[in-house]
N, C-alpha and C positions, 0 to 999 in steps of 0.2 A: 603598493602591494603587487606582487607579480602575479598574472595568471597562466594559469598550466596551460602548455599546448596541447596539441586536438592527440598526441601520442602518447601523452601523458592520462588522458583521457580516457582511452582505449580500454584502456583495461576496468575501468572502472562500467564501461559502457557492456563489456564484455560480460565480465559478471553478474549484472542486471539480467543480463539476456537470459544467461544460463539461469538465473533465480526465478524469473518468469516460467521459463521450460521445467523445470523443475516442481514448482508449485502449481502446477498447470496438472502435470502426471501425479503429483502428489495425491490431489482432488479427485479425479479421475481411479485414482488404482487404490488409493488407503479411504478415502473418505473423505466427509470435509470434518467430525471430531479428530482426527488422528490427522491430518494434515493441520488442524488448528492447534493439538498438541506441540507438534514440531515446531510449528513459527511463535509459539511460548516462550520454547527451549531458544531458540537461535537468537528471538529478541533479547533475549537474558532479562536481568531484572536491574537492569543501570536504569536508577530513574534521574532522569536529570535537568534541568531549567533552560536547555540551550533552545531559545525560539527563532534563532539569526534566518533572516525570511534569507539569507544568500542560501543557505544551507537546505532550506527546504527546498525552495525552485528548485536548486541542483538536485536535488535525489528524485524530484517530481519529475523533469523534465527527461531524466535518465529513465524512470519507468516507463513515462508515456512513450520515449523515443525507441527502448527495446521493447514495447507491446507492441506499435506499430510493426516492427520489423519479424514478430515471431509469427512465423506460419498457422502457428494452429489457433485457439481461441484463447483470450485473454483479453479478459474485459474488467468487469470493476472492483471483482473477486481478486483474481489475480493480481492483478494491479495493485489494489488497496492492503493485500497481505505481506507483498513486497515490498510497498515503502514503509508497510508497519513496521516489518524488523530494519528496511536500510537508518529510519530514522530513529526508532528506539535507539540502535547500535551507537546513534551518534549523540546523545543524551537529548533528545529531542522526544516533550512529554506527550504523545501521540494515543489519541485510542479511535479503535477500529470500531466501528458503528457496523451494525443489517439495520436495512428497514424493509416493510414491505407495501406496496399502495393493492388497498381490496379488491377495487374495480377502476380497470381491469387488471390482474394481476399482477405484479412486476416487482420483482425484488432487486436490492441495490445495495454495493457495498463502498463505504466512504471512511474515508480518515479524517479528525477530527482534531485541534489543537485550542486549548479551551472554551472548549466546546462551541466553536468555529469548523465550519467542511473547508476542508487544503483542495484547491483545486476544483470546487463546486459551487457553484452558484447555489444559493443561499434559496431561492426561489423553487429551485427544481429539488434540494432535499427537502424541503417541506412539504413535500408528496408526497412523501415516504414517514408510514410509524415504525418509531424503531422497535426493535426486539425489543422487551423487556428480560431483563434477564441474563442477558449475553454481553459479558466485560472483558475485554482484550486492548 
């Protein structure tokens, strides 16, 4: 199997960024219903079986890499809305989890592949109850 070079890449890394940024102002200036509306829409409704752990590290490792690199705030929210649709898009059966821990406060957002956390230790989201209620 050949693998893409780092220019091949690029653009793939590029448009993370921008999905970051983008989702970031979405939050901030529409809300978080009407920004959850839109990444509904953009995940579309391909539901599909593909669990290829290559496929997720790569879309995981492209969020975390353009969250790092984006100035403003983007953390688990962000993060977690953007691999929901990178991996939805790719028929990868992903659902976005809120939880919240009571005391002391703290709310956290995580993706989830049946019914497994992508990218989470297993330990630390069992701090967190999740919404009841809330399916994405």
């Amino acid at each position: 199997m050949r693998r893409r070079s780092r220019a091949a890449r690029r653009p793939a890394f590029i448009w993370t960024f921008v999905m970051i940024a983008a989702t970031d102002l979405a939050l901030r200036h529409l809300g978080f219903a009407r920004s959850i509306a839109i990444v509904r829409r953009l995940a579309g409704k391909r539901q599909g079986d593909v669990t290829a752990t290559a496929v997720i590290e790569a879309v995981m490792k492209r969020v975390i890499s353009a969250s790092a690199f984006y100035p403003g705030r983007a953390e688990c929210l962000e993060q977690s809305l953007v691999a929901y649709v990178l991996l939805r898009r790719r028929g990868v059966p992903v659902q976005l989890k809120l939880g919240v821990q009571p005391y002391p406060f703290h709310a956290h957002a995580w993706i989830e592949l049946n019914g497994r956390p992508i990218s989470e230790p297993d330990d630390y989201i069992a701090q967190f109850v999740p919404v009841e209620g809330f399916a994405l």
